[in-house]
TIKE-405151 format. One record per atom (N, C-alpha, C): residue number from 1; x, y, z; atom name; residue in one letter. Coordinates in nm, 3 decimals. Example, Ala and Ser with C-alpha at 12.3 -4.5 7.8 and 13.67 -1.06 7.14 Angstrom:
% TIKE-405151
   nr       px       py       pz  atom  rest
    1    1.319   -0.569    0.780     N     A
    1    1.230   -0.450    0.780    CA     A
    1    1.320   -0.330    0.780     C     A
    2    1.285   -0.225    0.708     N     S
    2    1.367   -0.106    0.714    CA     S
    2    1.290    0.003    0.787     C     S
//
This chain:
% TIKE-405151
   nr       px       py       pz  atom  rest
    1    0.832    0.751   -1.232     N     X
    1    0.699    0.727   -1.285    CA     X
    1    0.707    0.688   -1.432     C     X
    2    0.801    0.778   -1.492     N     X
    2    0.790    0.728   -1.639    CA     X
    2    0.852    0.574   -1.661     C     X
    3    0.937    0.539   -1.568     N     X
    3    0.980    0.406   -1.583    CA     X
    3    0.891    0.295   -1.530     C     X
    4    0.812    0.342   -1.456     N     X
    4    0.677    0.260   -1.444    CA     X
    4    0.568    0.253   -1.547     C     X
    5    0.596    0.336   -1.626     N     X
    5    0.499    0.362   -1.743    CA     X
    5    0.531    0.257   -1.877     C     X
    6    0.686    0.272   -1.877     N     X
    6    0.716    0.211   -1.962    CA     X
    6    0.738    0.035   -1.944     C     X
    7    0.748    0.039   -1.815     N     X
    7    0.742   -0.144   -1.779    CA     X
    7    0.538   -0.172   -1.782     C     X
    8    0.499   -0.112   -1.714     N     X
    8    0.377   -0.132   -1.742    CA     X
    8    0.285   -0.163   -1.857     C     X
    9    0.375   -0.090   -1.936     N     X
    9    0.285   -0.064   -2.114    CA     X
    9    0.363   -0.248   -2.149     C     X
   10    0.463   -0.268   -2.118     N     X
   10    0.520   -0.362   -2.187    CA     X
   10    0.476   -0.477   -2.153     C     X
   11    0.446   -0.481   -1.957     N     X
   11    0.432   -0.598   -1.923    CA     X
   11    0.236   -0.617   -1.953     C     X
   12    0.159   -0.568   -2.008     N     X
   12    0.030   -0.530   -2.063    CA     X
   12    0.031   -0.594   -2.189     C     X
   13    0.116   -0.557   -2.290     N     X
   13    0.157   -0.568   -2.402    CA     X
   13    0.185   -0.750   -2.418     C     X
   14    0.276   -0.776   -2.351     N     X
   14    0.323   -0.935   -2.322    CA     X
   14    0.193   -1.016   -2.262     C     X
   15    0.067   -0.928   -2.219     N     X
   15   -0.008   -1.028   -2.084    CA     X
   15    0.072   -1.034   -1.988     C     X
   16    0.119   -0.975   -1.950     N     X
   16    0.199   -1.035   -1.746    CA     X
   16    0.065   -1.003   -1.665     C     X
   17   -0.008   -0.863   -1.660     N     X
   17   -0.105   -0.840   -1.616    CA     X
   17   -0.228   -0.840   -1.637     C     X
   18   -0.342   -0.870   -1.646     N     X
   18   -0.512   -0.921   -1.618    CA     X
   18   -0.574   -0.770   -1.669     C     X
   19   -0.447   -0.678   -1.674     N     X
   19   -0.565   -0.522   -1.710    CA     X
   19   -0.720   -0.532   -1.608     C     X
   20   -0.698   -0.534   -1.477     N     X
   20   -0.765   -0.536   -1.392    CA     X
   20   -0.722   -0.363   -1.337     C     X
   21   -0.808   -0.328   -1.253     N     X
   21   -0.791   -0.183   -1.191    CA     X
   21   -0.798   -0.200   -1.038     C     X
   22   -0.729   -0.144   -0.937     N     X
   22   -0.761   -0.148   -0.804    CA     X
   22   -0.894   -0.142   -0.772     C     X
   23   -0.902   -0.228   -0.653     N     X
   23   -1.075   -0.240   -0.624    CA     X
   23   -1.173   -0.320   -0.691     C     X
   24   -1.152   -0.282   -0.870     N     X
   24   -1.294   -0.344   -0.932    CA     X
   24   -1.228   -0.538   -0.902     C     X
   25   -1.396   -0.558   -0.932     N     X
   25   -1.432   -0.729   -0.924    CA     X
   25   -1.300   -0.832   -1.038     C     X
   26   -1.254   -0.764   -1.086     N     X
   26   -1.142   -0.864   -1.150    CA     X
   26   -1.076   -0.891   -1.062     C     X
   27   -1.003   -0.775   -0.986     N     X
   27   -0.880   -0.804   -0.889    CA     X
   27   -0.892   -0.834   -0.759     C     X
   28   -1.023   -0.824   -0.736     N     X
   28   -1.056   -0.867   -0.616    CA     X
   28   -1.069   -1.072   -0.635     C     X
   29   -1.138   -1.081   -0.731     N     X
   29   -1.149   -1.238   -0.786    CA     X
   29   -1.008   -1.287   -0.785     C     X
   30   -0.948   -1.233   -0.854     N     X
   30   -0.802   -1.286   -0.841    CA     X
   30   -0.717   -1.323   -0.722     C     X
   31   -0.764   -1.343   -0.620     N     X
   31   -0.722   -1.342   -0.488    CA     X
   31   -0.829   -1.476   -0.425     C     X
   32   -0.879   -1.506   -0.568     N     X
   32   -0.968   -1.651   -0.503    CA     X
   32   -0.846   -1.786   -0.512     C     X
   33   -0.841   -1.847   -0.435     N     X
   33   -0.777   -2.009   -0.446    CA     X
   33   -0.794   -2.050   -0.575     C     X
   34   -0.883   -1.990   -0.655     N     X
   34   -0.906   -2.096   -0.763    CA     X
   34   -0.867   -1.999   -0.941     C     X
   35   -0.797   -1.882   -0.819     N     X
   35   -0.756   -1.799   -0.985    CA     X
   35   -0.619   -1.834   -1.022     C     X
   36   -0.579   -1.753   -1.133     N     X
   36   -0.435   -1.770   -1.132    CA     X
   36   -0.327   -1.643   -1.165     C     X
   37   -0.374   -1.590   -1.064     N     X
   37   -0.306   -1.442   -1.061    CA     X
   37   -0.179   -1.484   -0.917     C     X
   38   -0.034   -1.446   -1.005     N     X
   38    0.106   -1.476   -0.973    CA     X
   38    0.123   -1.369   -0.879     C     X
   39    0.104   -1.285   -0.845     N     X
   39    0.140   -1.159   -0.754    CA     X
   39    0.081   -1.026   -0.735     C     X
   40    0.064   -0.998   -0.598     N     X
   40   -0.025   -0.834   -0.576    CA     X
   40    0.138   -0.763   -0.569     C     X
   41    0.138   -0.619   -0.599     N     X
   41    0.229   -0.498   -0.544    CA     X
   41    0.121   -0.452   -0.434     C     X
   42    0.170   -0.409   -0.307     N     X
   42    0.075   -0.359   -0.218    CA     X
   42    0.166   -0.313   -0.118     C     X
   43    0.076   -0.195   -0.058     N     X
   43    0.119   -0.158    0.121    CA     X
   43    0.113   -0.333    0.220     C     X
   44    0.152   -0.302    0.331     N     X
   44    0.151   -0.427    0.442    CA     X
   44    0.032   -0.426    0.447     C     X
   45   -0.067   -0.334    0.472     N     X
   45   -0.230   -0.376    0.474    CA     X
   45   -0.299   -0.425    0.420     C     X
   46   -0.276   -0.419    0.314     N     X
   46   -0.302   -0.533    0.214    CA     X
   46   -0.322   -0.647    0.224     C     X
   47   -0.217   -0.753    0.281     N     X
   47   -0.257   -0.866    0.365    CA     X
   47   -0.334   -0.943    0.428     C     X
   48   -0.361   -0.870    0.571     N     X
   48   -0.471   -0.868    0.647    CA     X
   48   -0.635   -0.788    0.599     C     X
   49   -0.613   -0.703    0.557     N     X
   49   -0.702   -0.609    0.485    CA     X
   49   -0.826   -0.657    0.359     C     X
   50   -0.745   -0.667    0.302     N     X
   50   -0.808   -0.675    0.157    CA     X
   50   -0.774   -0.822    0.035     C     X
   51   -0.703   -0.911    0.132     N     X
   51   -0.689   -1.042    0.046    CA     X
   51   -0.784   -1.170    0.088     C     X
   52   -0.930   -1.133    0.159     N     X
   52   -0.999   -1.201    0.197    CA     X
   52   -1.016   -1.284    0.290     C     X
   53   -0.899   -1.335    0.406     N     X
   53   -0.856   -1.411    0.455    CA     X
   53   -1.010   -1.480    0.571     C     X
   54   -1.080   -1.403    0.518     N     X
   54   -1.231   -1.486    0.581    CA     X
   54   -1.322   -1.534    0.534     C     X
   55   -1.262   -1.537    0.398     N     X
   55   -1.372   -1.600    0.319    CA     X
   55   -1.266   -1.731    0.245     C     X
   56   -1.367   -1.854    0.293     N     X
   56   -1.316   -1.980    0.281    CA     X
   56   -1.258   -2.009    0.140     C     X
   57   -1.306   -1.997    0.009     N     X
   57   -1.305   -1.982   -0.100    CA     X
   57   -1.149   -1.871   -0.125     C     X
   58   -1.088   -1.794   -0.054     N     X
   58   -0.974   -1.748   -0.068    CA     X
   58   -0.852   -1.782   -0.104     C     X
   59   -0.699   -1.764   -0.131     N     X
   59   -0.631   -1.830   -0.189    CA     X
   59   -0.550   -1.781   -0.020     C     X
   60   -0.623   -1.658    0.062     N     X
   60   -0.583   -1.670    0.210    CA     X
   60   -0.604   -1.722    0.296     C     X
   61   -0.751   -1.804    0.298     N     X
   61   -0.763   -1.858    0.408    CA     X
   61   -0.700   -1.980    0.379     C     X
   62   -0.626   -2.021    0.297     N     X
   62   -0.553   -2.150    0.269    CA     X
   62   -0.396   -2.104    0.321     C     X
   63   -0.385   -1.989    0.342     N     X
   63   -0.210   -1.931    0.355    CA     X
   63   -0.140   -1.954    0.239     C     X
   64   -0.172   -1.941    0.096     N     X
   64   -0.098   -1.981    0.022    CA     X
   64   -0.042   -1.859   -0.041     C     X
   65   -0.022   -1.748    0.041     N     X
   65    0.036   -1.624   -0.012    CA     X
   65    0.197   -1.685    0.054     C     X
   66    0.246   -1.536   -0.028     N     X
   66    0.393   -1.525    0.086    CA     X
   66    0.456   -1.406   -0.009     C     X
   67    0.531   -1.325    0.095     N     X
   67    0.576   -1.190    0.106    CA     X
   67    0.740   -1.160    0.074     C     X
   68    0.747   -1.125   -0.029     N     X
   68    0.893   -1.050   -0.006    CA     X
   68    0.870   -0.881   -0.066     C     X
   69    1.044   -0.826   -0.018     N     X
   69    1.028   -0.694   -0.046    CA     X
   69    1.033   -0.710   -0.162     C     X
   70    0.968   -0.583   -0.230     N     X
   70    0.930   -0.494   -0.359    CA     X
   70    1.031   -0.452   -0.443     C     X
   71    1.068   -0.414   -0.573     N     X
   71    1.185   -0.351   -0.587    CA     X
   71    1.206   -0.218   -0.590     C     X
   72    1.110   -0.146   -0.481     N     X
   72    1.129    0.002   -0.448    CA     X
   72    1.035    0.026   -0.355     C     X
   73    1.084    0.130   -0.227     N     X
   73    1.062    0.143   -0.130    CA     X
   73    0.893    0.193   -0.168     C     X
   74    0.797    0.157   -0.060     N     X
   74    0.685    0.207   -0.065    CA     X
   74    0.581    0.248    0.052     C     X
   75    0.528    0.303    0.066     N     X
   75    0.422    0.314    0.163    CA     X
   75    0.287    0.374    0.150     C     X
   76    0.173    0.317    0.162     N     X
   76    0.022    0.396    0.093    CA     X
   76   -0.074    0.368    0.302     C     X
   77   -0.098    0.524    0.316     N     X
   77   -0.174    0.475    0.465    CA     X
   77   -0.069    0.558    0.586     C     X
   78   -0.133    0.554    0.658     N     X
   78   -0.092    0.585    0.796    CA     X
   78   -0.226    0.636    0.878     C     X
   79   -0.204    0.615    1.016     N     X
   79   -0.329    0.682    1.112    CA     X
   79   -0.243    0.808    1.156     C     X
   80   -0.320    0.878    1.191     N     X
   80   -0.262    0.997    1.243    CA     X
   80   -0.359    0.995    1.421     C     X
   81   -0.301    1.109    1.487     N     X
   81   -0.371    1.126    1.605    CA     X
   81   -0.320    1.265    1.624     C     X
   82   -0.469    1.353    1.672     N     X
   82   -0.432    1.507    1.668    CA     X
   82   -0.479    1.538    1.823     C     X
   83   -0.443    1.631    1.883     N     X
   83   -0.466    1.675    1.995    CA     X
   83   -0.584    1.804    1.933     C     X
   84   -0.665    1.884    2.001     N     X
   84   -0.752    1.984    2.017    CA     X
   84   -0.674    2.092    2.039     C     X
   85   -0.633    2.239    1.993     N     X
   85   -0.527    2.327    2.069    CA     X
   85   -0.694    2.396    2.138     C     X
   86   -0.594    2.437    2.254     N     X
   86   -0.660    2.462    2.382    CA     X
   86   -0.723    2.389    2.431     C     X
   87   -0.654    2.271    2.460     N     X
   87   -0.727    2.109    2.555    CA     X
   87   -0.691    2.196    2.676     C     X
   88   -0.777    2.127    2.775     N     X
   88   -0.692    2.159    2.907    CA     X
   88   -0.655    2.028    2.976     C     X
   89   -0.647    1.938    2.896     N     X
   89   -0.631    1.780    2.863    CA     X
   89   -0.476    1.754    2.855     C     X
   90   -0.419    1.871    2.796     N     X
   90   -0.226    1.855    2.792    CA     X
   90   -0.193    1.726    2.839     C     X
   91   -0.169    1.698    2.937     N     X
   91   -0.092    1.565    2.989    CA     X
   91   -0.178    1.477    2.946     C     X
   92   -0.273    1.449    2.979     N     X
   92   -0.340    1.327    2.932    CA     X
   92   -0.298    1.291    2.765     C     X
   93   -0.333    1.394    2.700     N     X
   93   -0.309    1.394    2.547    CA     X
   93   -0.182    1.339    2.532     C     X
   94   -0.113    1.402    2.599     N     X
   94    0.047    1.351    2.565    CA     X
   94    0.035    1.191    2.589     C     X
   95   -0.009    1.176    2.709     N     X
   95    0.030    1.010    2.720    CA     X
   95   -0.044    0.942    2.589     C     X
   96   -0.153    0.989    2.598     N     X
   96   -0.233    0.895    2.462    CA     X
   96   -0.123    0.876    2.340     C     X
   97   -0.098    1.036    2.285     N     X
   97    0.001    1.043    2.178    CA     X
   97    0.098    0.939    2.174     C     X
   98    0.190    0.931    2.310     N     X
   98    0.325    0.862    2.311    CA     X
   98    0.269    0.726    2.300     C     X
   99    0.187    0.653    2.417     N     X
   99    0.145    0.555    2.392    CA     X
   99    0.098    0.460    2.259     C     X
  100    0.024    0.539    2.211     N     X
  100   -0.010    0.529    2.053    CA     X
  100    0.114    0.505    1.931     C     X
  101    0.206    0.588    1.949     N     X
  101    0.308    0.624    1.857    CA     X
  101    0.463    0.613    1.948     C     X
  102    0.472    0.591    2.070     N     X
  102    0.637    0.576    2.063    CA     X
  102    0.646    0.489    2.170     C     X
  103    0.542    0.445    2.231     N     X
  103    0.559    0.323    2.313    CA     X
  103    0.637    0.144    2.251     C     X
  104    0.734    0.161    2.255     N     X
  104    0.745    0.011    2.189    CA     X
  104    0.687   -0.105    2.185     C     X
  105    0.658   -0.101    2.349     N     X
  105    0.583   -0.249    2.362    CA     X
  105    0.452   -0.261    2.274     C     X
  106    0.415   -0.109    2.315     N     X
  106    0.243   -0.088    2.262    CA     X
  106    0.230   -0.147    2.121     C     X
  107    0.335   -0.077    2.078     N     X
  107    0.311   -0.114    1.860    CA     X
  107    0.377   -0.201    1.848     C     X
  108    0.391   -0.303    1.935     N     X
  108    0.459   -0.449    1.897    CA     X
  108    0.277   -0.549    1.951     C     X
  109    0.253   -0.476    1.998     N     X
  109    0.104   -0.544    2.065    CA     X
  109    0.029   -0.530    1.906     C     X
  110   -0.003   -0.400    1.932     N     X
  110   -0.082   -0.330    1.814    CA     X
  110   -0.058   -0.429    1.680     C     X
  111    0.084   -0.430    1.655     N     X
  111    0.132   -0.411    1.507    CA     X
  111    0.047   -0.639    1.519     C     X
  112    0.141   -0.692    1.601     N     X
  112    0.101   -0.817    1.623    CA     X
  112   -0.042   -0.904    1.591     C     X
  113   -0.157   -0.771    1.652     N     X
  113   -0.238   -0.823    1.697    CA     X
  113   -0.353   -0.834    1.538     C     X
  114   -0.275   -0.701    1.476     N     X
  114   -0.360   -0.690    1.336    CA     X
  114   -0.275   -0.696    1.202     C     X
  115   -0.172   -0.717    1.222     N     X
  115   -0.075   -0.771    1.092    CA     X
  115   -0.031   -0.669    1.036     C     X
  116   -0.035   -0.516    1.073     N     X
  116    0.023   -0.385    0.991    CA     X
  116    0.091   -0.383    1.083     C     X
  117    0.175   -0.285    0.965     N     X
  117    0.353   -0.224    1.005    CA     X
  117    0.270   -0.107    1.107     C     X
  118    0.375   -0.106    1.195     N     X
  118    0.381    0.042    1.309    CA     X
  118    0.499    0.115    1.279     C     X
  119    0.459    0.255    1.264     N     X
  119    0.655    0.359    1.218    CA     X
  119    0.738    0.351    1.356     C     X
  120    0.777    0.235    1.408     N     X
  120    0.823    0.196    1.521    CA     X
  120    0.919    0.100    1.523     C     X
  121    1.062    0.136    1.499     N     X
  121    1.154    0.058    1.455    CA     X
  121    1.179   -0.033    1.572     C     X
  122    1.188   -0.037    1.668     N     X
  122    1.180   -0.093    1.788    CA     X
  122    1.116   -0.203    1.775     C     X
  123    0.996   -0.228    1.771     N     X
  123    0.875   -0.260    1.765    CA     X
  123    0.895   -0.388    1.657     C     X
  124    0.914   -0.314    1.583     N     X
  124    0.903   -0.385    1.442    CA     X
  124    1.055   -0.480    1.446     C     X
  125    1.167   -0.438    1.440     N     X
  125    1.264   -0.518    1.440    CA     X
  125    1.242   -0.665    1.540     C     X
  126    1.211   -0.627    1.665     N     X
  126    1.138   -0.693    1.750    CA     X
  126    1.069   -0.830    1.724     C     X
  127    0.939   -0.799    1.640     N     X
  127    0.846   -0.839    1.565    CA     X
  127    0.920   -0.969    1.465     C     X
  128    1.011   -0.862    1.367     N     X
  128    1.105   -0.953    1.265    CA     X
  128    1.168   -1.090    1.318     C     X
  129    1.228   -1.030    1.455     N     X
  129    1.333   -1.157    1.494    CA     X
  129    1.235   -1.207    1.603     C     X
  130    1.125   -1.236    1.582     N     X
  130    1.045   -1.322    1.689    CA     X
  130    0.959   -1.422    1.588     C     X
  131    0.911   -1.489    1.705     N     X
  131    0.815   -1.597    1.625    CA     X
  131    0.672   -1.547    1.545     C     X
  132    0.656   -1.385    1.499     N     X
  132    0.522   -1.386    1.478    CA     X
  132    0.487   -1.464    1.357     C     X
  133    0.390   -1.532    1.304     N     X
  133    0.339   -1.558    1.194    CA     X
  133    0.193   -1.568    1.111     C     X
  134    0.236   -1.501    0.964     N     X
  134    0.043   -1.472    0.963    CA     X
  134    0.009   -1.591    0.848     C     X
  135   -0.102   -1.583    0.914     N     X
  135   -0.212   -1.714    0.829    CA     X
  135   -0.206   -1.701    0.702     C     X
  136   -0.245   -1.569    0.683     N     X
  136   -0.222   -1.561    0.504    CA     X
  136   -0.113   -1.571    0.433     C     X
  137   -0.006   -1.573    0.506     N     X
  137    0.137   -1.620    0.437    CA     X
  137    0.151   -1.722    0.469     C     X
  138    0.074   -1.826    0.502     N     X
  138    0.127   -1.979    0.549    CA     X
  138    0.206   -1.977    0.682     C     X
  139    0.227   -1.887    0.751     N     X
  139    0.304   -1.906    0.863    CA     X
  139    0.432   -1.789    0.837     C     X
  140    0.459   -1.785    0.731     N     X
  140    0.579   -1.661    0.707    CA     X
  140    0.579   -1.527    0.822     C     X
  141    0.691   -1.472    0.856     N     X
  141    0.673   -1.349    0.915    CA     X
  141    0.740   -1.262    0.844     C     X
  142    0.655   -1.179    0.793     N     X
  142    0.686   -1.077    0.676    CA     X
  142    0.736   -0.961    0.724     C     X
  143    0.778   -0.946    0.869     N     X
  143    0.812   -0.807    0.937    CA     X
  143    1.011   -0.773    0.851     C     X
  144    1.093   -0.869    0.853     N     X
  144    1.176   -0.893    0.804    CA     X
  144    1.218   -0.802    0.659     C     X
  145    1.116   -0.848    0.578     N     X
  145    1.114   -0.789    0.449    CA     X
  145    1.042   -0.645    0.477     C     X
  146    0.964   -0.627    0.546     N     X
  146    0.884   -0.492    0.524    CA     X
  146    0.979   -0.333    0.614     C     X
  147    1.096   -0.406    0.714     N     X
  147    1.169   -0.348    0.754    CA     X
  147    1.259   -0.291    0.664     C     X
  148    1.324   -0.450    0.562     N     X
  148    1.411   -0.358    0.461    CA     X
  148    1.374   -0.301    0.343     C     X
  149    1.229   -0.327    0.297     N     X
  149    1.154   -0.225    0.249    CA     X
  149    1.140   -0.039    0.299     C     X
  150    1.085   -0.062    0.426     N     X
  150    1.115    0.086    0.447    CA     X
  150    1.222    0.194    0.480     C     X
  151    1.326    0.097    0.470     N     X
  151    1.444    0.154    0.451    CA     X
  151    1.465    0.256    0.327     C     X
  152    1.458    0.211    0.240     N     X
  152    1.422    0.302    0.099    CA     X
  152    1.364    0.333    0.045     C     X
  153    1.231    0.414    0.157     N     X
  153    1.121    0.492    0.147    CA     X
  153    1.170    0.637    0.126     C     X
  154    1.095    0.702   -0.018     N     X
  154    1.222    0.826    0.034    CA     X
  154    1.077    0.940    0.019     C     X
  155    1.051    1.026    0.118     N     X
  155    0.884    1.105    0.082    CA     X
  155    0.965    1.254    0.115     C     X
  156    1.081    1.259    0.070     N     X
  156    1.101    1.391    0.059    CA     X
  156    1.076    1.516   -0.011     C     X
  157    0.929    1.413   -0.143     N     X
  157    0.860    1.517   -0.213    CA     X
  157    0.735    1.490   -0.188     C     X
  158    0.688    1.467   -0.077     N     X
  158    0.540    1.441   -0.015    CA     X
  158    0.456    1.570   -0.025     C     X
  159    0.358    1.565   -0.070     N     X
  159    0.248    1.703   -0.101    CA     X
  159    0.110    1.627   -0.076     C     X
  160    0.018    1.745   -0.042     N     X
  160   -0.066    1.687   -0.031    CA     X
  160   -0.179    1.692   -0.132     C     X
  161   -0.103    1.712   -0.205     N     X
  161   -0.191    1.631   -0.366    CA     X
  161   -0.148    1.465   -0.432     C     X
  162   -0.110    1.436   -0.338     N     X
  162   -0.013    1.300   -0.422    CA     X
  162   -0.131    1.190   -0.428     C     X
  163   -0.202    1.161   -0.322     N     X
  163   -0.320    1.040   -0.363    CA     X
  163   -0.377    1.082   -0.504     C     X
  164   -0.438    1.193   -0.475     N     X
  164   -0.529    1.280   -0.600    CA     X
  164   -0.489    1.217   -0.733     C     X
  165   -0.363    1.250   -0.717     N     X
  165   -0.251    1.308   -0.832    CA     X
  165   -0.163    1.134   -0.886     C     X
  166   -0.178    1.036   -0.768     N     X
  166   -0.152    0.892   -0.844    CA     X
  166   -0.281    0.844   -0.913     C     X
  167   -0.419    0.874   -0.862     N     X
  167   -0.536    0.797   -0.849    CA     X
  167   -0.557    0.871   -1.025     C     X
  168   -0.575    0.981   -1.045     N     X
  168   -0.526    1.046   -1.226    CA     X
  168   -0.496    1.020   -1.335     C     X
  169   -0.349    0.991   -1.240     N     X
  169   -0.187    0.944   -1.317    CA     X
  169   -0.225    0.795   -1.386     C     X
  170   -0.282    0.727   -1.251     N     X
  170   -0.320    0.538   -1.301    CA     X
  170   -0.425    0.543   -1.415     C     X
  171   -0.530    0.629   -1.403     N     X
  171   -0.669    0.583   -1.441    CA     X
  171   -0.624    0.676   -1.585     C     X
  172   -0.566    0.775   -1.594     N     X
  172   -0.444    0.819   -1.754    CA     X
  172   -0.397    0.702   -1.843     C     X
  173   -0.293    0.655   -1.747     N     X
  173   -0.209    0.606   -1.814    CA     X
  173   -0.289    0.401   -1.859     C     X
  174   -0.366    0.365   -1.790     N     X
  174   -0.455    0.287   -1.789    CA     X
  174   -0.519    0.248   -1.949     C     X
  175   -0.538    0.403   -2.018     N     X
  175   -0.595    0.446   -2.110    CA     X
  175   -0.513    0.346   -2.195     C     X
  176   -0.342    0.429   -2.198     N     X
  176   -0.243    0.440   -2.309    CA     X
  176   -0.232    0.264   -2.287     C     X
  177   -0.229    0.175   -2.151     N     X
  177   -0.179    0.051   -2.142    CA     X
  177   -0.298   -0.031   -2.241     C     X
  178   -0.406    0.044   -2.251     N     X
  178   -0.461   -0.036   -2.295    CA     X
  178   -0.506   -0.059   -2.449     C     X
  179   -0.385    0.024   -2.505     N     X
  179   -0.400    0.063   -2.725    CA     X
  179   -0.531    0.162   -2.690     C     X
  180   -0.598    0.247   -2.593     N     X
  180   -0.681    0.344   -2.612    CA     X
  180   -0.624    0.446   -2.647     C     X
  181   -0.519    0.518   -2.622     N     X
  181   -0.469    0.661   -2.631    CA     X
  181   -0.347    0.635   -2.687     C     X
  182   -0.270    0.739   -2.776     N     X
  182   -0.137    0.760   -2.755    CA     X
  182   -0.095    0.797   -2.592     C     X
  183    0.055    0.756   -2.575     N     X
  183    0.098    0.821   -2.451    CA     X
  183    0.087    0.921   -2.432     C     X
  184    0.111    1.020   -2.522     N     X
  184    0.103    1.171   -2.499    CA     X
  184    0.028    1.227   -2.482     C     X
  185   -0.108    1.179   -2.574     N     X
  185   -0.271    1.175   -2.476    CA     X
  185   -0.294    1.126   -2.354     C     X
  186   -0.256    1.068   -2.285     N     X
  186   -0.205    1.029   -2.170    CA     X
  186   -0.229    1.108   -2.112     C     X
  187   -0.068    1.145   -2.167     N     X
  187    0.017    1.249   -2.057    CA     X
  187   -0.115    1.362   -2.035     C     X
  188   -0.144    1.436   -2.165     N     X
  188   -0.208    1.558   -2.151    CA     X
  188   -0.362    1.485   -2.023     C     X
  189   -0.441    1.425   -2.081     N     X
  189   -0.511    1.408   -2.008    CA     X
  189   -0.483    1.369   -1.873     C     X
  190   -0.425    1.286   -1.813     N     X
  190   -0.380    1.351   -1.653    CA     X
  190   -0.336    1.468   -1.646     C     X
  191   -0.308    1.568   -1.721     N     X
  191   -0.272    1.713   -1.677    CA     X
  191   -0.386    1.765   -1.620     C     X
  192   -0.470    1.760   -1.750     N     X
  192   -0.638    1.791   -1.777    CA     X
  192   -0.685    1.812   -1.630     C     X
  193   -0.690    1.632   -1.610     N     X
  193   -0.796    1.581   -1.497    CA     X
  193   -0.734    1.627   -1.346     C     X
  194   -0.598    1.644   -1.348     N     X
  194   -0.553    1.718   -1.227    CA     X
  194   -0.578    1.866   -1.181     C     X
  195   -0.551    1.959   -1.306     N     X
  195   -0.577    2.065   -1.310    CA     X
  195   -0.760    2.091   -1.269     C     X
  196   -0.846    2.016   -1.305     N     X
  196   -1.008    1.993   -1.271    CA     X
  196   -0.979    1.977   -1.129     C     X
  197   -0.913    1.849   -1.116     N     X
  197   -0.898    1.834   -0.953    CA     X
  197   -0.846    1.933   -0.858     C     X
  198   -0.776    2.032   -0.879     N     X
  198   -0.663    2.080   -0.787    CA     X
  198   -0.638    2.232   -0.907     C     X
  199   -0.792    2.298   -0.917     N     X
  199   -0.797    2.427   -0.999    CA     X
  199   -0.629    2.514   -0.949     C     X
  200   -0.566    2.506   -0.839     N     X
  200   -0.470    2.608   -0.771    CA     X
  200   -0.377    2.554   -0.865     C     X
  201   -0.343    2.488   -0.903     N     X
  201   -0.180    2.467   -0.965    CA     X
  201   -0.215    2.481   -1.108     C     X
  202   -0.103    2.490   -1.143     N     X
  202   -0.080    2.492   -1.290    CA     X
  202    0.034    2.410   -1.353     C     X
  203    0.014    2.382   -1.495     N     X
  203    0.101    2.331   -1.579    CA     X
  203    0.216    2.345   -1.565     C     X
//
């Protein structure tokens, strides 16, 4: 994180980035055909999702995106599917579950049909070495890169404060990128605003 802090402040510093924020109307504009914003960092949903690809005026509905891996493993999202304890549903549930989540064919359908990754290596490798291709990349099939992307996903410190606790961290450090704060005001203030968020932990 701190080495994201410190490329961030710099590449801010130089202009590389628009000082736009996730969501608001800058960065969403920037994704028009007619802006000139060089690159999103994003999950695979992103793509299909949130780069407009239905609105004519897009720089997607032209396909003039295209995808490679990141220089560090990432992932933001997942669906989950829960069973009821005390179904008397058992088998049925199960098939849904497997179907959903370990059927190969299924999340090669699934993954195909809406342009997100499935946690289905099968599936997905599949996907890579076939003809799929999406509109918003011009025809590219981005399964390739997003495979050896999640290769060096590492969530072996996954908590479930971490959205909370990036969404903080950004809108903190946001401050310092922008000559508002010292860093160290920063720092303290995401402590601040976490500790508000998430009264149980401490410093």
């Amino acid at each position: 994180m701190k080495q994201w802090v410190a490329q961030t402040k710099e590449f801010t510093d130089k202009g590389y980035n628009n000082k736009t924020s996730l969501w608001d109307d800058a960065w969403n504009n920037g994704m028009m055909a007619d802006a000139k914003v060089f690159a999103y960092f994003g999950p695979g949903w992103l793509i299909d999702f949130c780069m407009h690809v239905d609105d004519p005026a897009s720089a997607a509905a032209a396909g003039d995106w295209a995808f490679i891996k990141g220089p560090q493993g990432f992932s933001w999202g997942g669906t989950w599917v829960c069973g009821a304890a005390g179904s008397d549903n058992i088998a049925l549930i199960k098939d849904i579950m497997y179907t959903l989540t370990c059927d190969s064919a299924n999340m090669q359908t699934l993954a195909s049909e809406t342009g997100d990754f499935a946690n289905n290596t099968k599936a997905m490798t599949a996907l890579a070495n076939g003809s799929y291709s999406s509109k918003v990349l011009g025809g590219q099939n981005p399964y390739g890169n997003m495979l050896a992307g999640v290769q060096t996903i590492d969530k072996s410190n996954i908590s479930a404060y971490d959205q909370g606790m990036n969404e903080k961290f950004q809108a903190a450090m946001k401050e310092y990128f922008n000559g508002n704060v010292t860093e160290e005001a920063a720092y303290d203030n995401f402590y601040t605003s976490v500790l508000e968020l998430y009264p149980n932990l401490s410093r």
